[in-house]
C-alpha positions in Angstrom: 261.9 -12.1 90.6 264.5 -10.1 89.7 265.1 -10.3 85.8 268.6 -9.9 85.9 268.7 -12.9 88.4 266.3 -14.9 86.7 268.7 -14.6 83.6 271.7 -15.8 85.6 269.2 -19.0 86.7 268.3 -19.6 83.4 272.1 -19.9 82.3 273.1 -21.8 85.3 270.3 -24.2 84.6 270.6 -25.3 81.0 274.1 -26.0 81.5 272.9 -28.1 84.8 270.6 -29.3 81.9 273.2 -29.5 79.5 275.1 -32.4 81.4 272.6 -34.4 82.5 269.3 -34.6 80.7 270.3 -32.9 77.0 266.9 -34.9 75.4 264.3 -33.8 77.6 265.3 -29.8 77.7 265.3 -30.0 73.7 262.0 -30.9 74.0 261.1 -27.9 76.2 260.0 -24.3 75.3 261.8 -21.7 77.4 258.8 -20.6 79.7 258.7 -24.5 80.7 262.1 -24.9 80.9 262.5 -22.1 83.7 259.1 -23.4 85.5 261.0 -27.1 85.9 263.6 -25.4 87.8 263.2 -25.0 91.7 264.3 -21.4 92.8 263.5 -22.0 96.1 266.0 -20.9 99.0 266.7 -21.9 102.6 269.5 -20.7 104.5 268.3 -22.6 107.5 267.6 -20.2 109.9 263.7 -20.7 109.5 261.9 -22.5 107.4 257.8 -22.4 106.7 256.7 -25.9 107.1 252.7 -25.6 105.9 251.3 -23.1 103.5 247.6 -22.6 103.5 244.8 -20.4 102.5 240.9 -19.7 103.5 238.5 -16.6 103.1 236.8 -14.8 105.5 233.8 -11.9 105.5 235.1 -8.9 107.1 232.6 -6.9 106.7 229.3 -9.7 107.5 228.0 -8.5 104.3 227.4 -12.2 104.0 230.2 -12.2 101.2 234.0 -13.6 101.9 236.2 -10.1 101.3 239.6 -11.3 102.6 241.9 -14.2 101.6 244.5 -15.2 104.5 247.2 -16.8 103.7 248.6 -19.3 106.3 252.4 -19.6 106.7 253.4 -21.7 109.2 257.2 -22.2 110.5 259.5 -24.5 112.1 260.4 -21.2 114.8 261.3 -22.4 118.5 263.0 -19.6 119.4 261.4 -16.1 119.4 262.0 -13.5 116.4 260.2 -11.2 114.3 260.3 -11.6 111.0 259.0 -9.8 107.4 256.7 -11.9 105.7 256.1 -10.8 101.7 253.5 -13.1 99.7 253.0 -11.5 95.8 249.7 -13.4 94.5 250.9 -13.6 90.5 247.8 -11.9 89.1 247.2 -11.5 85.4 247.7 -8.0 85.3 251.1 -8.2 87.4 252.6 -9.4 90.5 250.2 -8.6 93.6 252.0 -8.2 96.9 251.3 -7.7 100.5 253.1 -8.3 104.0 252.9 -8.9 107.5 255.5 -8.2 110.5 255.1 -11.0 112.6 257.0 -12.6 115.6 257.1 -16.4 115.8 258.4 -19.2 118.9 257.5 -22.4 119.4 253.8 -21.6 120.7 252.8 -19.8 117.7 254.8 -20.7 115.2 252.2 -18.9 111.7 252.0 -15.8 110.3 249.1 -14.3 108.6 248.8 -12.3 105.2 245.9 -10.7 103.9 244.4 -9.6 100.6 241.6 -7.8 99.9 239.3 -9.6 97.6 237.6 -6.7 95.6 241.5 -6.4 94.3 241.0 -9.9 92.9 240.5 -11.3 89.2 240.8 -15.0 89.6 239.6 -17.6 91.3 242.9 -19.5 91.9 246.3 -18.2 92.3 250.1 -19.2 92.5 251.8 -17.4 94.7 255.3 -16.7 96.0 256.9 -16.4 99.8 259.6 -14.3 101.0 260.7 -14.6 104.5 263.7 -11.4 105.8 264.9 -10.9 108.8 264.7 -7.7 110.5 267.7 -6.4 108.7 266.0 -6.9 105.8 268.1 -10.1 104.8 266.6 -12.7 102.8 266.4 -16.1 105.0 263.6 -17.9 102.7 261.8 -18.4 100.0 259.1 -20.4 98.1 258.0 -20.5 94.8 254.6 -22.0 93.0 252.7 -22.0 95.7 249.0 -22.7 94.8 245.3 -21.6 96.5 242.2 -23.3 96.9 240.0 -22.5 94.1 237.1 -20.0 95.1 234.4 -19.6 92.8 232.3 -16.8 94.8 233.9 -13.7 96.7 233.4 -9.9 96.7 235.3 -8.9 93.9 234.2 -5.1 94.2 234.0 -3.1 91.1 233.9 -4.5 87.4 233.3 -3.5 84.6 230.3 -4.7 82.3 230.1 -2.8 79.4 232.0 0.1 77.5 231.1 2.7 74.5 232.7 5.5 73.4 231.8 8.6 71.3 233.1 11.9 70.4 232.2 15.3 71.7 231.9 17.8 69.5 235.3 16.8 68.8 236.2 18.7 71.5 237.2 15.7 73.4 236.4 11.5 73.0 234.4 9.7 75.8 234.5 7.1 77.0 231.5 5.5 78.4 231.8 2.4 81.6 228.9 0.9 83.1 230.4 -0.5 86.5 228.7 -3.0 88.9 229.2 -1.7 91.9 229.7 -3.5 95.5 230.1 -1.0 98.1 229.6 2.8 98.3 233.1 4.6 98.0 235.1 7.6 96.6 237.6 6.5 94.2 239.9 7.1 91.0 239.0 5.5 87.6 241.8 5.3 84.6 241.5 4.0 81.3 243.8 3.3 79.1 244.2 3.8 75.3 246.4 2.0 72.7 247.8 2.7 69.5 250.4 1.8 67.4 252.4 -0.1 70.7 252.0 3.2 72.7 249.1 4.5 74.7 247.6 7.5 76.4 245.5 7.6 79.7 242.6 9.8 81.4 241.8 9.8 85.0 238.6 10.9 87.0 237.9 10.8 90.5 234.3 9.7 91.2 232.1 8.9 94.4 230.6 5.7 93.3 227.1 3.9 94.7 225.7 0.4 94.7 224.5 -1.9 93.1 225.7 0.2 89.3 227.0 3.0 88.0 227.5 5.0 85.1 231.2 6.8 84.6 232.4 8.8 81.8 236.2 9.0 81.2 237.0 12.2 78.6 240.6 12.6 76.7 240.4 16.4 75.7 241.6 17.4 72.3 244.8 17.7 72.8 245.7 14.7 73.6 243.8 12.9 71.1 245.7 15.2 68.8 249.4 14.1 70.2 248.6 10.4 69.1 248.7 11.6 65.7 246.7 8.4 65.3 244.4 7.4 62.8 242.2 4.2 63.5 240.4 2.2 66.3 242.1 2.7 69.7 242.2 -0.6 72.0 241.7 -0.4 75.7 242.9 -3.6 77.2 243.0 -2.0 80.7 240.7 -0.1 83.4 242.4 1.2 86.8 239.7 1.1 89.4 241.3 2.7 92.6 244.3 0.3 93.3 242.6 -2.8 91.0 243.5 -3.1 87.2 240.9 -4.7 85.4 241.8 -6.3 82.3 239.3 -5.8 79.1 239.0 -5.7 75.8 237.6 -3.5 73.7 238.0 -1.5 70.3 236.7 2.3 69.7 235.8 3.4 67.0 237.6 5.0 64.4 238.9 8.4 64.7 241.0 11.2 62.9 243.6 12.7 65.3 243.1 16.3 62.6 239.7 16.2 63.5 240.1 17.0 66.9 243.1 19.5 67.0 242.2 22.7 68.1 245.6 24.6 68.1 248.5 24.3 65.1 250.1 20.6 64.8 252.7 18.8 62.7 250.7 17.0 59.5 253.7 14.9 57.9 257.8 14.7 57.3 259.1 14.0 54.3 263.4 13.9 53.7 265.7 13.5 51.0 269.2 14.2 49.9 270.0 17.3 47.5 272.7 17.7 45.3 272.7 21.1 43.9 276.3 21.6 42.1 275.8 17.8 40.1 279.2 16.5 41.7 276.9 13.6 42.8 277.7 14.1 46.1 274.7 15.4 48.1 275.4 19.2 50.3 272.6 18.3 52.7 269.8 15.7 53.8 267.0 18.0 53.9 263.8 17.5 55.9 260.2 18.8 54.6 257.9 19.3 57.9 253.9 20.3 56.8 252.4 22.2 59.4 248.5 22.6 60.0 249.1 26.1 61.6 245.6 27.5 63.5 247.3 30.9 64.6 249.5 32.9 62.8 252.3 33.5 64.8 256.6 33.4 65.5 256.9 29.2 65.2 259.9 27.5 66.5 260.5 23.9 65.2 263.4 21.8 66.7 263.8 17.9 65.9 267.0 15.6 66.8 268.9 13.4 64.2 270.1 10.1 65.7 271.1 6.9 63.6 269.1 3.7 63.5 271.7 1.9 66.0 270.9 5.0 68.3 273.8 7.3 68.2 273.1 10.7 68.8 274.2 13.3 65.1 272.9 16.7 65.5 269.4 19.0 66.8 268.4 21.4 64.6 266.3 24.3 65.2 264.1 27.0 62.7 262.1 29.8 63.5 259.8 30.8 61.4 256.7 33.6 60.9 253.8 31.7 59.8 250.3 32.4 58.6 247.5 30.3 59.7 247.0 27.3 57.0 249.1 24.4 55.6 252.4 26.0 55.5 256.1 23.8 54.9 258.9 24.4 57.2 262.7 23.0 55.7 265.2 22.1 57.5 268.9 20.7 56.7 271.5 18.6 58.2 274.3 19.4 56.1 275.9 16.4 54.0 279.3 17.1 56.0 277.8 16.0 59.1 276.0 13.2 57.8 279.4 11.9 56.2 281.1 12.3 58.9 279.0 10.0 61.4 280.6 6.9 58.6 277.1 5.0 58.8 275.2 3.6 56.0 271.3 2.7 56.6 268.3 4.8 58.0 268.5 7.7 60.3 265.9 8.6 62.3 264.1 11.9 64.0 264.4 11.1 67.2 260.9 13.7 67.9 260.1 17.0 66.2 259.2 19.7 68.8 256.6 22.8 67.3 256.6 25.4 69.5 255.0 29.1 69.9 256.1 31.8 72.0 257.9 29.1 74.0 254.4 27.1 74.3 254.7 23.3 72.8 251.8 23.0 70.6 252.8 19.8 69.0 254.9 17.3 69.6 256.4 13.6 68.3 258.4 10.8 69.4 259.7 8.8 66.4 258.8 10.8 64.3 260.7 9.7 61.1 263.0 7.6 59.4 264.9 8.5 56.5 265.3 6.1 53.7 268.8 4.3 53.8 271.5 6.0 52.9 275.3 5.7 52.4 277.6 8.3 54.5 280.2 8.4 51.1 277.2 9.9 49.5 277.2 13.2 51.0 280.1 16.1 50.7 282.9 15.3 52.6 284.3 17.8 55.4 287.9 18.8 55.3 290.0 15.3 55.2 293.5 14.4 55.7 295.9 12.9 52.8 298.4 11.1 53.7 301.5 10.6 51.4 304.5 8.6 51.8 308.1 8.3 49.9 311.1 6.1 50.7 314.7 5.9 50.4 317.1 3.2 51.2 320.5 3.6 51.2 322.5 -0.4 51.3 325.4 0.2 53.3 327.1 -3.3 53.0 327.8 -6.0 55.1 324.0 -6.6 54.6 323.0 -3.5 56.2 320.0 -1.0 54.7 319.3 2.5 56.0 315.8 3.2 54.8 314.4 6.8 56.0 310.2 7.3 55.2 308.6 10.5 55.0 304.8 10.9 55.8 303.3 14.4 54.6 299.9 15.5 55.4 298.8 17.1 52.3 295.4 17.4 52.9 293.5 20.3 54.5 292.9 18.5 58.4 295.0 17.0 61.3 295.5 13.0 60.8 295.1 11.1 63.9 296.8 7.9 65.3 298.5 7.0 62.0 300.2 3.8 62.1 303.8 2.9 59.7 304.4 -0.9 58.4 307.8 -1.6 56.1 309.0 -4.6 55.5 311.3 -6.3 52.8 310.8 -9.1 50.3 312.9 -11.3 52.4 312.2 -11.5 56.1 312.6 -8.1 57.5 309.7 -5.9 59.0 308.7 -3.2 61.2 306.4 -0.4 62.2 306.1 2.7 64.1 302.8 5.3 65.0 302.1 8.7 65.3 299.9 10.2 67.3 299.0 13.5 65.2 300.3 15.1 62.3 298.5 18.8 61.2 297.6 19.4 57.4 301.0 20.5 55.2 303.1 18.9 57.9 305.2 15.9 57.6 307.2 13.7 60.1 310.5 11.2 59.3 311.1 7.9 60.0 314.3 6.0 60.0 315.1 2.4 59.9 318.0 -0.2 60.1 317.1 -3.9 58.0 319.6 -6.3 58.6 320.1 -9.5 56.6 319.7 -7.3 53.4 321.6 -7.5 49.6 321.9 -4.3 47.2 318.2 -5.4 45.6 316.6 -5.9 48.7 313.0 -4.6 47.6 311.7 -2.4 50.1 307.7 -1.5 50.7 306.2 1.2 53.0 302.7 1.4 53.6 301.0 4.2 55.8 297.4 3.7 57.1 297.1 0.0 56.4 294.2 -0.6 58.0 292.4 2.4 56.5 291.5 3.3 59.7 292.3 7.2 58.9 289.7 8.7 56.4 292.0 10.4 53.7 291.1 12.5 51.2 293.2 10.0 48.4 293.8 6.8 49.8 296.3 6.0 46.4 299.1 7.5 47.7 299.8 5.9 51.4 301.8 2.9 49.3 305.6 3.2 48.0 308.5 1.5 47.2 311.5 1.4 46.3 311.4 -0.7 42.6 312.9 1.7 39.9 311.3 3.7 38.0 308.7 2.9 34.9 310.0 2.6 31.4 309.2 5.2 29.1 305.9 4.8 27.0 306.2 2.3 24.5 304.8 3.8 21.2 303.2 0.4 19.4 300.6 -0.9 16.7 299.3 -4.4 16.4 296.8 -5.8 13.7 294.8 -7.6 16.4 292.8 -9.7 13.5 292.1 -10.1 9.5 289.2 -12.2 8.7 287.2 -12.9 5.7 284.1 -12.3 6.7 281.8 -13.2 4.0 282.8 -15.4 0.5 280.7 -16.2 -2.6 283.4 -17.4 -5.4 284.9 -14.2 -5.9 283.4 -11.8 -4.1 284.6 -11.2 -0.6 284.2 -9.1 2.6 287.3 -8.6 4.1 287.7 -7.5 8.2 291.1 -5.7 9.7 291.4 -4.5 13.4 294.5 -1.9 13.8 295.0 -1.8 17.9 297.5 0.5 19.7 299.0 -2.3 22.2 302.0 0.3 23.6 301.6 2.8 26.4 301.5 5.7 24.5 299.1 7.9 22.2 299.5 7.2 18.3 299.6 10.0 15.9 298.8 10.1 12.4 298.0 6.3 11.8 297.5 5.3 8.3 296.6 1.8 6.4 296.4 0.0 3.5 295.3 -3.3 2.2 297.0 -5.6 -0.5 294.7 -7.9 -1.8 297.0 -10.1 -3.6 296.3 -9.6 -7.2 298.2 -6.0 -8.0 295.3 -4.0 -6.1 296.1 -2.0 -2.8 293.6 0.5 -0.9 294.8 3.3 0.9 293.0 5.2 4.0 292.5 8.4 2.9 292.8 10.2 6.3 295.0 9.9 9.2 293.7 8.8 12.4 294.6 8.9 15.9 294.6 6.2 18.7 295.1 6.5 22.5 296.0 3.6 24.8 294.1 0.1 23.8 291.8 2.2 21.2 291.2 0.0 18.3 290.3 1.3 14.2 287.9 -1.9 12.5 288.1 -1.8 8.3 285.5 -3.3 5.9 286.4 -4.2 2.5 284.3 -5.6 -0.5 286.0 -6.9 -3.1 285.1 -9.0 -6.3 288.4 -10.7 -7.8 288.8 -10.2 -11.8 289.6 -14.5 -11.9 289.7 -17.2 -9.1 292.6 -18.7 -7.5 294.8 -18.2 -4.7 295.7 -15.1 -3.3 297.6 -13.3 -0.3 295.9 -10.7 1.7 298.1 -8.7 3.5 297.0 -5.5 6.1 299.3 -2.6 7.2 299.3 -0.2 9.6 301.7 2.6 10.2 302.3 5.5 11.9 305.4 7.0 10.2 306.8 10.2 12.7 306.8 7.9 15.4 308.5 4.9 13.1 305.9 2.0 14.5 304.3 -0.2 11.9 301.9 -3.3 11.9 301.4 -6.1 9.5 299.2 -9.7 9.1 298.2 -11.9 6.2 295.8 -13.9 5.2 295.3 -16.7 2.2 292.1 -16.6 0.7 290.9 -18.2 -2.2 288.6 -17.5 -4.7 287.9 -21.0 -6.7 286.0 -24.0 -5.9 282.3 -24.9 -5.8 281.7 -24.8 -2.2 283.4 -22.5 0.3 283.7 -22.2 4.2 284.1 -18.4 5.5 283.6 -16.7 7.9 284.4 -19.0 11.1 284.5 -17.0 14.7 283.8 -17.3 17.7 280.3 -15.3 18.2 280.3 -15.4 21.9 282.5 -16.6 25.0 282.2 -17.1 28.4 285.3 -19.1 30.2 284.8 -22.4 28.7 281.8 -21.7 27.0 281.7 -20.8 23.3 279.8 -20.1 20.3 280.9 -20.2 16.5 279.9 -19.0 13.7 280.2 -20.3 9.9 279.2 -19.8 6.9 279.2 -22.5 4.0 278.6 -21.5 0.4 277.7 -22.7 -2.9 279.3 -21.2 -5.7 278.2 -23.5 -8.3 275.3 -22.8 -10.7 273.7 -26.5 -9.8 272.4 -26.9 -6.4 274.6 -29.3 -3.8 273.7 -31.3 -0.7 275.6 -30.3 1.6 276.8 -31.9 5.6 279.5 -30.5 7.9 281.7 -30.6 10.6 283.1 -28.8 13.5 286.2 -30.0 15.3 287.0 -28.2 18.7 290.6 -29.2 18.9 290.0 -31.3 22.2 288.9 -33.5 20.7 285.0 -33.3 20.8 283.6 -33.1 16.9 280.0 -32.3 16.1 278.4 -32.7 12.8 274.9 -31.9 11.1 272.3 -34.9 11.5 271.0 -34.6 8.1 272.1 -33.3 4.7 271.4 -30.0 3.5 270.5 -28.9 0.1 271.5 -25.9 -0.8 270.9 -24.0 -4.3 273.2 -21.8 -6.5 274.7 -18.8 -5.2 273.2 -19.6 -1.7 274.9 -20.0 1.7 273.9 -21.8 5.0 274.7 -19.8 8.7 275.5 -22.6 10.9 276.0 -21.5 14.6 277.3 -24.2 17.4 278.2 -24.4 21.1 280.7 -26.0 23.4 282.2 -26.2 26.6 285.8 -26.6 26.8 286.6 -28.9 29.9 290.4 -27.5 29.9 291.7 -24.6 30.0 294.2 -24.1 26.7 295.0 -23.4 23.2 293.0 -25.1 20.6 292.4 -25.0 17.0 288.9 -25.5 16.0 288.3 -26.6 12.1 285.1 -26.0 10.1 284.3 -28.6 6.9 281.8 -28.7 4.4 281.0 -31.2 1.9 278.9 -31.7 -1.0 279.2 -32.5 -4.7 282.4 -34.5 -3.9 284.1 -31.5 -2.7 285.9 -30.3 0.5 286.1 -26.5 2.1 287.4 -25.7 5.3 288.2 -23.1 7.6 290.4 -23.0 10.9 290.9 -20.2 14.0 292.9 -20.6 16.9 290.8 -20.5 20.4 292.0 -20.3 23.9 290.5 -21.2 26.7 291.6 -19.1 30.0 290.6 -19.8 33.6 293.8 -18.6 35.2 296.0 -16.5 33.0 298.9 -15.1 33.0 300.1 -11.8 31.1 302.6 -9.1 31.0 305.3 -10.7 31.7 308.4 -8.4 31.0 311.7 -7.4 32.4 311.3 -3.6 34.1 314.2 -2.9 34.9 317.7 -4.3 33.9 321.3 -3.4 35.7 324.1 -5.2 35.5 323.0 -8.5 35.5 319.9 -7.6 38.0 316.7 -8.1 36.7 313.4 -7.1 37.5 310.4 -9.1 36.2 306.8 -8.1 36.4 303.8 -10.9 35.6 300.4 -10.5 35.8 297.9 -13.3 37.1 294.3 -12.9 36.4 291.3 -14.9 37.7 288.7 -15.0 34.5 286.7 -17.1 36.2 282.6 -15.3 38.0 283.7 -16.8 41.4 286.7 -16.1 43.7 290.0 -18.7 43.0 291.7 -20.5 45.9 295.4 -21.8 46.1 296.6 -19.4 43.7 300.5 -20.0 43.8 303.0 -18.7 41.4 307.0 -20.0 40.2 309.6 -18.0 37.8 312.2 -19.8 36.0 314.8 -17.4 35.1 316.8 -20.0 33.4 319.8 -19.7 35.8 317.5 -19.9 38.9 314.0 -20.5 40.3 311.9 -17.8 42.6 308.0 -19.6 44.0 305.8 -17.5 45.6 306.0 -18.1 49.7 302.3 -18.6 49.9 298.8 -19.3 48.0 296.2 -16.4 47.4 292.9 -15.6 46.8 291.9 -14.1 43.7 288.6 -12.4 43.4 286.2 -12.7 40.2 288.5 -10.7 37.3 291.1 -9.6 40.1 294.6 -9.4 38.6 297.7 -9.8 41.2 300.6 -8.3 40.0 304.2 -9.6 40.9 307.4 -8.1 40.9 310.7 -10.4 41.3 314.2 -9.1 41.3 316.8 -11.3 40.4 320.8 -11.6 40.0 322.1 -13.4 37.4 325.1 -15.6 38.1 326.0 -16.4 34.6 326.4 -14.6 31.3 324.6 -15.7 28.3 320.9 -15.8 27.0 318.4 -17.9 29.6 314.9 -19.0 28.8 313.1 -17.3 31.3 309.1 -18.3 31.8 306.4 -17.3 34.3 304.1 -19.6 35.6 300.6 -19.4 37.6 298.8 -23.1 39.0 296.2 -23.9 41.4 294.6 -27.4 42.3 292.8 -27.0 38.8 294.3 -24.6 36.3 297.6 -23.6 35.1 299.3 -21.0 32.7 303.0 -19.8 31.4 304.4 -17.1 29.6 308.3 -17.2 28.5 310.8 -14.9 27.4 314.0 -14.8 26.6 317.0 -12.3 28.8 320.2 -11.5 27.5 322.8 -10.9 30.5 326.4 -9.8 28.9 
């Protein structure tokens, strides 16, 4: 049957299925699912009534050589009709026909098989029935013969061997029983690796056995390139494929090849200036060449999906030997297909004096591979700038300008602008050549003098550019200058016995700009100050840490205060810290070790800076209200101190104080640090831009969390109004989303202005205060 037709069946039916009898085809492999369904067909005009079958001996050899198969019809008027019967043998569908003309006195037609083309002893078999213009009128599927146990089944096979021949050639040995004296062709079949190779030989062959060997010459046991046991799972006796099984033995393609022959491929990408990009994938061929000679080697690039890239082609003068050809498909062409994963050889052709000495199909697949890394041929950039011009009367000109400044034509480049209010719109070009440009203008309606405008070429990133950073603009004024700023981040005691101390400061630069010629010093509180004694210099976020031992003169309580200052560009940075230096027992040096989210682990460190030893317990409080405490006492001795590490898991996001306490000897030391707990966070938020009484705000909001965050909605108070984000967002793992808001302020005076950032779980604010005179 026609496959595509029996597809269309198949579909048909298990939706027929589908309605009707759901439980019983679940039940059902596939194979049995198409056998339940009746394909026969009738379109009236005759039908065959009786099917039957019965041997007969032709040839009064005393064996039955013909099956006939009996159709008989429901004809009453004369016609001639085709009549096809294809016996379903193992090996494939066996068919034969008879012409025949049928009336109401002799209403069957006869088709017969020859037996000695027969394998089984019981077949199903199919029925066609055309008319003379070749029309299909009937058919009839799963029709089933007697069983015969004994007929002339002509020539078989009883036994195979095989050997090799000087390895000249391999031979294959049949011993055939033999049923009738003829003149016929014999082909066997190879396998190997899902592919196979065949040899045929025409031989007169005489009852009641025979001897027949089948040879494959060198050269084709050298284009297998196989190493192994071949399987031969079929004989061709004239027009009757046998079906066998057998395994040769083992053999070494190289041990046959006479003339030059491809060994292996090896590949790889090379990146010779260290750019990390690679200038070619480059392909290593070893050749077993058997005469020196002009060699021409051609192979074909294709990707793993099948797409053709590139042929390639090198002549070469080689010596007889192992000898290495290279090749290269350069790293422009293999960037420019845009595929990542395995590209294969499609076949490797080896060739002298225009005469193929080797070749191979499939011959190699690369090892995956990523288009972006390979040099990239001459790209387009596209860059875009906007102007609009509010005319009143709600009204905005806005002209865009696209510029291709990169070194190739862009193709089908598409425009999107739109406003922060409810205008949008588009346009496309077709082409735009390198160092040209093309203008666009628009007309917005239902528009104010702060409408913020956005134009975006290339959305879709569907032209590859160069830069891709520049195809976004708008119109929000420009940045503020750089801020030139210092910040002592932390001062910490880090370690305390009485009176001796370890003191930590952290000078940050928290502006935009580079600081020059930073300097420090550190007041201890009792008349003693240290000075850095070089100047230092700090680019954006860059951070200086100071350590500083000290042992006070006398205890008490002291002030510790940490400066930082860089004088020529007037900026300065200052923090305190109380310390003390009296008391038997101390608690120093409280931190937070390591955080993740909610998770956190402290640090402490409790001391005894009596000369008698003290048992000692403590505390933790986490400022949620969760406490943890040692489970027994510890003694510790004179001058000694106890590490005590702890974890927790904050169950809120937000700003707590935790609170280390020691006791022991009837006395009390403790030690507290602010903690804060983000999941969502919000940061940055500022004024950019102030005129008149417009204001434009930017926020950050940052997912902290390892997993993406859903429902992310924002809201700004500006104290005289309220602006809410139209819709939620997504928010990737450590994705920040910046906002921008411009807004007029109806009212003079100084408003509380504050950011916020929710979703269903978490929630954060930052506030600040604006001035509009």
């Amino acid at each position: 049957m026609n496959s595509k037709l029996v597809g269309q069946l198949l579909v048909y039916f298990i939706l027929l299925i589908a309605g009707s009898s759901a439980v019983l085809a679940a039940n059902m492999t596939v194979d049995k699912l198409i056998d339940s369904y009746d394909y026969d067909f009738d379109t009236g005009v005759i039908n065959v009534t009786t099917f039957s079958d019965y041997m007969t001996d032709q040839n009064g050899n005393g064996l039955n050589d013909t099956l006939i198969i009996n159709l008989t019809t429901n004809a009453l008027n004369s016609s001639t009709y085709l009549f096809i019967v294809g016996l379903n043998e193992k090996t494939g569908l066996l068919k034969n026909y008879t012409n025949a003309t049928v009336n109401s006195t002799s209403q069957s037609a006869l088709v017969l098989f020859d037996t000695r083309l027969l394998n089984l002893n019981q077949y199903n078999y199919s029925v066609e029935v055309r008319g003379q213009d070749y029309g299909l009128v009937f058919t009839k599927y799963k029709v089933q013969t007697n069983n015969y146990l004994s007929y002339e089944k002509g020539v078989n096979v009883t036994s195979i061997s095989d050997a090799p021949v000087s390895n000249s050639l391999l031979r294959v040995t049949l011993n055939l029983s033999v049923t009738e004296n003829k003149t016929t062709s014999i082909t066997v079949y190879l396998k190997y690796n899902n592919k196979s190779i065949s040899s045929t030989k025409e031989v007169t062959l005489t009852t009641p056995s025979q001897t027949v060997d089948v040879d494959f010459d060198n050269e084709t046991i050298k284009s297998t390139h196989y190493v192994g046991n071949y399987s031969i799972g079929e004989v061709k006796i004239g027009e009757k494929l046998l079906t066998v099984n057998y395994n040769t033995s083992s053999y070494n393609y190289a041990d046959f090849a006479k003339s030059s022959y491809i060994k292996s491929i090896a590949s790889g990408a090379f990146d010779n200036n260290s750019n990390n990009l690679s200038e070619a994938l480059q392909f290593n061929f070893t050749l077993n060449i058997t005469e020196a000679g002009n060699y021409s080697l051609e192979t074909a690039l294709y990707d793993s999906s099948g797409e053709y890239v590139t042929t390639v082609a090198k002549n070469s003068t080689l010596s007889t030997g192992t000898q290495t050809v290279t090749t290269e498909v350069l790293g422009k062409v293999i960037y420019s297909t845009y595929f990542n994963g395995a590209f294969k050889l499609s076949f490797t052709k080896l060739s002298v004096e225009n005469v193929t000495k080797d070749i191979l199909y499939d011959a190699h697949e690369v090892n995956f591979t990523y288009y972006t890394d390979f040099e990239r041929p001459p790209l387009p950039d596209l860059a875009v700038s906007l102007n609009a011009s509010f005319l009143g009367d709600n009204l905005t000109n806005i002209t865009i300008n696209i510029t291709n400044l990169g070194e190739a034509p862009a193709f089908n480049i598409v425009l999107d602008v739109f406003d922060n209010r409810t205008y949008e719109n588009s346009s496309a070009l077709a082409y735009l050549a390198a160092n040209a440009s093309a203008v666009f203008n628009f007309s917005a309606s239902n528009t104010t003098n702060d409408s913020l405008f956005v134009a975006i070429v290339d959305l879709d990133n569907l032209v590859d550019e160069s830069n891709e950073s520049n195809n976004f603009v708008d119109n929000t004024p420009p940045p503020l200058p750089p801020v030139v700023s210092l910040k002592i981040a932390s001062l910490s005691q880090l370690y305390s016995l009485a009176t001796h101390k370890v003191f930590e400061f952290v000078i940050e630069n928290n502006g935009s700009s580079v600081v020059n010629n930073v300097t420090w010093w550190l007041n201890l509180g009792d008349g003693t100050v240290i000075n850095s004694t070089r100047n230092a210099s700090l680019v954006i976020n860059e951070t200086i840490r100071v350590h500083f031992e000290y042992n006070y003169s006398s205890e008490g309580d002291y002030t510790v205060t940490a400066n930082a200052t860089a004088i020529a560009e007037g900026v300065t940075a200052t923090k305190t810290l109380s310390v003390s230096s009296a008391g038997a027992l101390s608690v120093s040096g409280l931190k937070i070790l390591y955080s993740n989210l909610s998770e956190k682990v402290f640090e402490f460190s409790i001391t005894n800076n009596d000369v008698t030893n003290v048992s000692v317990n403590w505390t933790l409080d986490f400022g949620d209200g969760n406490v943890v405490s040692n489970v027994q006492n510890t003694n510790l001795n004179s001058s000694k101190s106890l590490l005590v590490y702890v974890q927790h898991n904050y169950s809120a996001q937000g700003d707590y104080s935790v609170t280390a306490t020691a006791q022991g000897g009837g006395l009390t030391a403790s030690s507290s640090i602010p903690v804060e707990v983000e999941y969502l966070g919000v940061g940055n938020f500022s004024v950019l831009n102030s005129s008149g009484s417009l204001r434009t705000f930017e926020a950050y909001v940052k997912n902290y969390m390892t997993v993406d965050m859903t429902n992310v909605s924002w809201s700004l108070n500006t104290g005289n109004g309220i602006v809410s984000s139209s819709s939620p967002i997504t928010l990737q793992p450590q994705e920040n989303a910046i906002v921008f808001v411009t807004y007029n302020y109806t009212a003079t005076g100084t408003f509380a202005a504050n950011f916020t950032a929710v979703n269903s779980l978490w929630n954060d604010l930052e506030a600040l205060n604006v001035t509009i005179t």
